[in-house]
N, C-alpha and C positions, 0 to 999 in steps of 0.2 A: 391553528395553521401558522408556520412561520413566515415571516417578514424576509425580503430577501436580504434586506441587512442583517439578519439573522442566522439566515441560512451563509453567508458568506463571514460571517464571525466565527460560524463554527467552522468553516473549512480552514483559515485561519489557526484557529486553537487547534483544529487537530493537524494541522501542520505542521505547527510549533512542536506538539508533542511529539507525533513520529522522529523531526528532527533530533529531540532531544533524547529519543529510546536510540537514535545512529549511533549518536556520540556515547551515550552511556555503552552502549555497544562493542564500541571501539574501545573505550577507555578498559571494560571489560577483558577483550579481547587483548590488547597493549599487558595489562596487566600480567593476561594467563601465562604468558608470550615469558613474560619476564620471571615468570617462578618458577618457569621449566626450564630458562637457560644453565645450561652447565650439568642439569642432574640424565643419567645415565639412563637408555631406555632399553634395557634387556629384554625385558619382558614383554609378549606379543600382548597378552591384556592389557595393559597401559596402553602399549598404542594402539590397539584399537580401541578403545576410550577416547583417548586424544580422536584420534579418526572420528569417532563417531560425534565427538564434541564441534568438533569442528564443521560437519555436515551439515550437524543441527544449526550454527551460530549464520555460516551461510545461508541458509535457506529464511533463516529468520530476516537477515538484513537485507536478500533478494526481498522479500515480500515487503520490508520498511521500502524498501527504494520505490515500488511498485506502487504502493500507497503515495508515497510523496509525489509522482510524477503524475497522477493520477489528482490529487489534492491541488498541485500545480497548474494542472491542467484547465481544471475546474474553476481558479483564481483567474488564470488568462481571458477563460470564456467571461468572465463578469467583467472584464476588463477592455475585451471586445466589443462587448454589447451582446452576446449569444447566450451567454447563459439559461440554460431553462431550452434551449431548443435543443431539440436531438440532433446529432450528428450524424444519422441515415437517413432520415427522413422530413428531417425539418420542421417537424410539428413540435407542439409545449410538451415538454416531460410533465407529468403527472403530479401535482403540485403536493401531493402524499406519498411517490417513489424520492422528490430530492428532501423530503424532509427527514423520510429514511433514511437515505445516502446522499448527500448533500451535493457528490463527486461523480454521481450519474452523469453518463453522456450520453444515454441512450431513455430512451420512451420504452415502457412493458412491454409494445407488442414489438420491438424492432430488436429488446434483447430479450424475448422467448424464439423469435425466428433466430437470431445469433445462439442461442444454448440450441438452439435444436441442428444447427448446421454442423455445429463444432461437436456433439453427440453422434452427427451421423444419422439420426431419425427423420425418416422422411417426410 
């Protein structure tokens, strides 16, 4: 079982890293930017390539940002003193869901009643 110095090293490290998949991202992204300036796009395949490059790079960096503020989140509550309590109900998160996910804000039963709302199941 982890230590919560443990469990907060690792939200830590994996914040560092998300951060540095942004910028790699970006730098990426800056890059693609610059090898397409000037050259001619006639052709509908290319741009919808680009198009579709482009959906993908967004949806990717939505979900980094997602993770970060979420990683973020999770740093504050240790920083508050909350950590490890759920944010619906106030009880201890499950000392085996934050080892899974370090960035839990919620307890098993408080996010099966949240997938089950947001599914629409009764």
């Amino acid at each position: 079982m982890a230590t919560r110095e443990q469990l907060r090293a690792k939200l830590e490290r994996d914040k560092a890293q998300v951060l540095e998949r942004l910028e790699l991202l970006k730098a990426d992204s800056d890059s693609a930017g610059d090898s397409r300036e000037g050259s001619p796009f006639g052709k509908r395949e290319e741009e919808a390539t680009e198009a579709f490059e482009l959906e993908k790079r967004l949806a990717m960096e939505r979900s980094l940002r997602d993770s970060l503020a979420e990683l973020t989140r999770a740093l504050g509550r240790f920083d508050a003193g909350t950590y490890g309590t759920c944010e619906q109900c106030g009880n201890e998160i499950e000392p085996d869901r934050l080892e899974a996910r370090p960035q839990a804000s919620l307890c098993m039963r408080c996010k099966a009643q949240k997938s089950k709302s947001v599914s629409g199941a009764p």
